[in-house]
C-alpha positions, -999 to 999 in steps of 0.1 A, spaced: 147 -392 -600 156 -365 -616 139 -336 -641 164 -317 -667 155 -283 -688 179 -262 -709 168 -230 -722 188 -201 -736 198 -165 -717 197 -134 -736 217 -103 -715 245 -99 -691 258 -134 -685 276 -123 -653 236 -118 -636 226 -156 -640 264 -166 -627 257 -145 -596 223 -162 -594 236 -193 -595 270 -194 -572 244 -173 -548 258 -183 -511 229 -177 -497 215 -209 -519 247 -231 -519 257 -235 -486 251 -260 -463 258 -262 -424 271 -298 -430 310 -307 -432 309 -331 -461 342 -344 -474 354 -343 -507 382 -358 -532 395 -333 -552 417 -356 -567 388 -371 -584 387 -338 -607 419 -333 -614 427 -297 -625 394 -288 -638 377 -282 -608 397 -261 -578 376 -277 -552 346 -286 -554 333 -271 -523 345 -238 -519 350 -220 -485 325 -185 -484 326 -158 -458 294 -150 -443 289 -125 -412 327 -119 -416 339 -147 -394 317 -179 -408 333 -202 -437 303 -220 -444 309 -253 -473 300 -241 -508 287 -265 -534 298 -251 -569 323 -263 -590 338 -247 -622 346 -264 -656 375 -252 -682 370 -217 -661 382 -204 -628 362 -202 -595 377 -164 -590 371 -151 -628 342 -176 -642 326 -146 -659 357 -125 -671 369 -163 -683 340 -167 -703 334 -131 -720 372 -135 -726 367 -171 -749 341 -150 -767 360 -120 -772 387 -144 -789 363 -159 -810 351 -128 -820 311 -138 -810 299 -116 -783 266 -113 -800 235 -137 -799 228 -158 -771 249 -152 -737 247 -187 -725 224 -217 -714 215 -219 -680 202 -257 -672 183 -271 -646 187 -306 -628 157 -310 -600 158 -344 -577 128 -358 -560 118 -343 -526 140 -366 -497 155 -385 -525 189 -372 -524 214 -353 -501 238 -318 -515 269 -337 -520 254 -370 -542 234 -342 -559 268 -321 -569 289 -350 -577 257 -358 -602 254 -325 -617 291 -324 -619 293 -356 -640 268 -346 -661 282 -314 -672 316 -332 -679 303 -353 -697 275 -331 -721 303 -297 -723 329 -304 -704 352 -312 -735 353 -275 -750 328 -253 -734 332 -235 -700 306 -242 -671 297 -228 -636 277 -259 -614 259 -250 -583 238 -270 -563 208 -249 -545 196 -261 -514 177 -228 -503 142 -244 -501 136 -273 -479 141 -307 -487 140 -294 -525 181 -297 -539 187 -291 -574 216 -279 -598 220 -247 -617 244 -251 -649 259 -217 -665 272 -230 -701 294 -203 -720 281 -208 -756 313 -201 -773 345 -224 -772 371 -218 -753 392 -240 -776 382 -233 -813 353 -206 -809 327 -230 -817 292 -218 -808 270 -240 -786 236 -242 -810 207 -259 -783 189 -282 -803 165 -309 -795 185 -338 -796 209 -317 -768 177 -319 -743 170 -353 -749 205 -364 -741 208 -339 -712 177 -363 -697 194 -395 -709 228 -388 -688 208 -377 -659 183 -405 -659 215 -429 -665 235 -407 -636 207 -417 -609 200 -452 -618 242 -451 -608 236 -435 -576 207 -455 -572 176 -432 -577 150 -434 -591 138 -426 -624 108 -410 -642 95 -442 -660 77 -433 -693 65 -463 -712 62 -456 -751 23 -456 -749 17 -437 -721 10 -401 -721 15 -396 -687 28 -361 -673 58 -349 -648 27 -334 -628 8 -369 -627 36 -386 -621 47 -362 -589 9 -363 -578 10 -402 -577 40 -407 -561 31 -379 -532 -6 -394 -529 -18 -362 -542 -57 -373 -560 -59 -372 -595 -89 -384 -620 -67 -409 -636 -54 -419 -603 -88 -423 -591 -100 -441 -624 -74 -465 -619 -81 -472 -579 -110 -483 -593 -102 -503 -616 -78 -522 -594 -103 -525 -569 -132 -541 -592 -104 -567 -610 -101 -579 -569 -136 -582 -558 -147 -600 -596 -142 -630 -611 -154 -625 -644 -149 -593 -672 -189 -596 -672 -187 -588 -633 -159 -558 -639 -181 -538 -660 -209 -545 -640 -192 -533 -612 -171 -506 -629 -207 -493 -644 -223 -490 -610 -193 -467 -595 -205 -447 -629 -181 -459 -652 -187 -466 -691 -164 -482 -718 -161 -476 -757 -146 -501 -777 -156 -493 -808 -125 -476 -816 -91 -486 -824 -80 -475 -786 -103 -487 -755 -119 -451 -737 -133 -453 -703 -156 -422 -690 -170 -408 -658 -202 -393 -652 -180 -369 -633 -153 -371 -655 -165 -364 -691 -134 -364 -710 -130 -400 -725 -99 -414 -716 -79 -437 -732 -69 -475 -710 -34 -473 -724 -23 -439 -709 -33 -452 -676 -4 -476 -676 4 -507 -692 -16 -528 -667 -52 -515 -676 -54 -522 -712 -81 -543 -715 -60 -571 -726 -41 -568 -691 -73 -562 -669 -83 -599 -685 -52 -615 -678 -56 -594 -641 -90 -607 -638 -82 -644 -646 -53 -643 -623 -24 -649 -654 -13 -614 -640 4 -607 -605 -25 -593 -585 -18 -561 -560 -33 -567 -523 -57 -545 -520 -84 -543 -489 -111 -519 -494 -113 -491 -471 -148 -488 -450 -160 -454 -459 -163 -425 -443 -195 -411 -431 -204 -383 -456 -229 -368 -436 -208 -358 -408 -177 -349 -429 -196 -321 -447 -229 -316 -426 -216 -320 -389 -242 -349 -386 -274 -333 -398 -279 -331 -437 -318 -321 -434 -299 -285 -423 -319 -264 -450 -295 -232 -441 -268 -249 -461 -284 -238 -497 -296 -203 -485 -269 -183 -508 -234 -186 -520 -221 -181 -488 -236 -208 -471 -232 -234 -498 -194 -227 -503 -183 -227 -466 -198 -259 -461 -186 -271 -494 -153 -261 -491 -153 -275 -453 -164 -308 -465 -138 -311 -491 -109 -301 -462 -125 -330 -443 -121 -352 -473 -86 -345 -488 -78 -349 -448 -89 -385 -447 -72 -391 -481 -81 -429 -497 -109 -435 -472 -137 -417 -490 -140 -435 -526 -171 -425 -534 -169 -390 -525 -136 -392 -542 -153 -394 -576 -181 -377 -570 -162 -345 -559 -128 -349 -582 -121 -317 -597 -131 -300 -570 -107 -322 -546 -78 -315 -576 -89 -279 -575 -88 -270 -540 -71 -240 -541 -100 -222 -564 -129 -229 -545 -107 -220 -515 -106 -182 -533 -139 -181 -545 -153 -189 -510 -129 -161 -496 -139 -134 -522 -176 -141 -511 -169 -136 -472 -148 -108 -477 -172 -87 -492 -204 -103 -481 -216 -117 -516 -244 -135 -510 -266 -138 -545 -254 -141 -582 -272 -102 -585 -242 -95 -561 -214 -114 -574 -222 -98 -608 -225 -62 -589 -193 -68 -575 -177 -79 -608 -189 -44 -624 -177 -25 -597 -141 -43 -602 -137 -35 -641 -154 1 -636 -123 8 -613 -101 -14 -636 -109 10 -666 -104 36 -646 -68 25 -629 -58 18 -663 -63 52 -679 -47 68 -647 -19 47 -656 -16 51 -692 -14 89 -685 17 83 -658 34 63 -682 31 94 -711 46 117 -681 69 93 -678 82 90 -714 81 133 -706 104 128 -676 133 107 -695 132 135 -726 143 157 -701 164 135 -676 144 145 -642 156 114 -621 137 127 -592 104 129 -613 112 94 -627 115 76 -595 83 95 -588 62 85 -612 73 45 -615 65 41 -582 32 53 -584 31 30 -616 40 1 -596 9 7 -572 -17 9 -598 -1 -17 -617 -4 -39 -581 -41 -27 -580 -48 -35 -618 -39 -76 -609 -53 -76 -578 -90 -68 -594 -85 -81 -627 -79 -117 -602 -112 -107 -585 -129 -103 -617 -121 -140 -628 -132 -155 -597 -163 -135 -600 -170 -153 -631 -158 -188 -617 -184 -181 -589 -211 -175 -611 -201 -208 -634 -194 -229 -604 -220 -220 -578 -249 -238 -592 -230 -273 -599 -209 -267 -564 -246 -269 -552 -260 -295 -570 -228 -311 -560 -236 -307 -526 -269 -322 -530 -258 -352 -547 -236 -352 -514 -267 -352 -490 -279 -380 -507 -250 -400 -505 -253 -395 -468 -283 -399 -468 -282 -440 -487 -255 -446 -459 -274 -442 -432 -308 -460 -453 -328 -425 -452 -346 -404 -476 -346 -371 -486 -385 -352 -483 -386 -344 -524 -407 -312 -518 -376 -300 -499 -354 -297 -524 -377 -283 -545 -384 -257 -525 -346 -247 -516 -339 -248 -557 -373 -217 -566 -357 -197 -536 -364 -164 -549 -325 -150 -543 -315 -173 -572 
């Protein structure tokens, strides 16, 4: 599986060639023949040998189309030179990303390769390079001159060139025997869903549809699904021209179809009545909620003292539950944006331990404090950036380097508090439904093991006088 992009570059094109042929992200430690034969005199070699601490040749994957691997640049400023069009866009730099583990740097070049043959290779000049800095992350770089080198032609992007960029590729893996991004006409379903499903990552729709699978399995009937599917806290709207399903913790309606062509309710029907293959599914015994997020002991009335309290242990419990994956269903969709949103309650319980933030009084004290200094940094700066407009009049380098640098920092400064300054005012949004939350979490626990809560408890945690 692969994912494509094209977009334009305005500048020097000689930067993004650099970028792309970079050593440092093309090599690989691994001897892997090659058949240069295959490319006959358009491509020199398709790995190329690099010096590296002046005695290392290290295997290069780039390759270099209509355009030689020592001059690609002065090659491709020269076509436009001839033309007469060094004006406008520089070039296209493209973009080929395969699936994590999916594909190794020499299938991936010989991919990319065939690709730009076959999209530009006829009268444009291009530089492919195949990155495989990051770790188990290989994808390709394509530099595209957008002038001619045969009749001066200018290279125009338009959308019909992205859509067959994506068709070769998609056509290129099925050939190699990857897989491919399926996107059935009805579905709405994103690269980001898509990449979350296939890595087990949770997702609402992913979740929505657990649960529909798992209710077509236990029931026999559609009168038993929605029964079932309306005690997990699920309801359906049929009275429009597409089917809608909603959460109680997911109130955006969403539609059956963009869930995949098997939950329409037309297939769950078929599903239920067994005229559709049925997935095996065995339903997971779930965890125990009240030791995942209250180490055994839920009565623990320290928990809802103050913000601190509440998002350490909320933010603990949801570490024990992404941990444990599929096994906690019920938590799952009681707790799903904040599951999908780890990494923000992960800040907002920082920001409060890091500068003891115990109330909303101090959250919103803390806030204040942030934009007084933010006003203040950015006057400071706006009067450095006048002395600096002073300092180029009169072409004092010295003062210049000076006075950017001291830019930098308060520019620096200015994100890190306008950052604060947002989670401040996630805090203060959050905090009371992260609590309530919390207590619909106790309860949970408390159902599994056949307990009750003492009402005048909870009423007394929620008039706590800090709130």
């Amino acid at each position: 599986m692969a994912v494509t992009s094209l977009w334009r570059i305005n500048g020097a094109i000689g930067k993004v060639v650099l970028y792309a042929i970079n050593p440092d992200k093309t090599v690989s430690e691994e001897v892997i023949p090659t058949e240069n034969d295959d490319y006959e005199n358009v491509l020199n070699d398709v790995v190329n040998y690099a010096e590296r601490d002046s005695a290392t040749e290290i295997k290069k994957f780039v390759s270099y189309i209509n355009c030689t691997k020592e001059h690609p640049v002065e090659d491709m400023i020269a076509a436009k030179e001839n033309a007469g069009k060094t004006g406008g866009v520089i070039a296209y730099h493209g973009y080929q990303s395969f699936a994590t583990d999916e594909v190794d740097a020499q299938t991936a070049h010989d991919i990319g390769y065939k690709l730009a043959c076959e999209l530009w290779g006829d009268k444009y000049q291009v530089v492919v390079a195949t990155h495989i800095d990051k770790e188990s992350h290989i994808h390709n770089h394509f530099i595209i001159n957008t002038v001619s080198y045969l009749d001066g032609i200018k290279f125009h992007r338009e959308k019909q060139d992205y859509l067959k960029m994506r068709e070769v590729s998609d056509r290129l893996c099925r050939e190699y025997g990857l897989s491919v991004i399926y996107e059935p006409k009805d579905s709405k379903k994103n690269y980001s869903e898509y990449m979350a499903d296939k890595e087990g990552k949770i997702t609402k729709n992913g979740i929505i549809k657990k649960d529909i699978d798992e209710c077509i399995n236990m029931c026999k009937t559609e009168k038993q699904f929605y029964s079932e599917m309306a005690k997990r806290g699920y309801t359906f709207d049929f009275s429009n021209k597409y089917t809608t399903v909603t959460h109680q913790n997911f109130p955006k309606p969403r539609r059956l179809k963009t869930l995949g062509e098997e939950y329409t309710p037309s297939a769950i029907r078929k599903r239920i009545h067994g005229t559709w293959p049925k997935a095996a599914f065995d339903y997971p015994e779930q965890d125990d909620a009240e030791q995942l997020f209250f180490d055994g002991d839920f009565n623990n009335t320290l928990i809802f003292e103050n913000y601190k309290t509440v998002y350490v242990h909320f933010v603990c419990g949801i570490t024990a539950v992404k941990s444990r994956g599929s096994y906690n269903r019920e938590l799952e969709r009681l707790l799903g944006d904040d599951l999908i949103k780890f990494d923000k309650r992960v800040e907002e319980q920082n920001l409060l331990l890091d500068n003891d933030l115990y109330t909303d009084e101090d959250v919103s004290r803390f806030k204040g404090e942030c934009e007084d200094e933010i006003k203040e940094l950015t006057d400071n700066r706006r009067v450095l950036r006048n002395k600096l407009k002073s300092a180029v009049r009169a072409d004092d380098v010295a003062l210049q380097y000076e006075l950017k640098g001291e830019i930098k920092f308060l520019s620096e400064r200015l994100k890190t508090l306008r950052k604060k300054s947002v989670i401040c005012d996630r805090l203060l949004e959050n905090e009371p439904r992260i609590e309530n939350e919390l207590e619909q979490v106790q309860e949970y626990a408390a159902k599994q093991k056949g307990k009750e809560r003492d009402n005048s408890e909870r009423i007394q945690r929620r008039s706590r006088p800090d709130r």
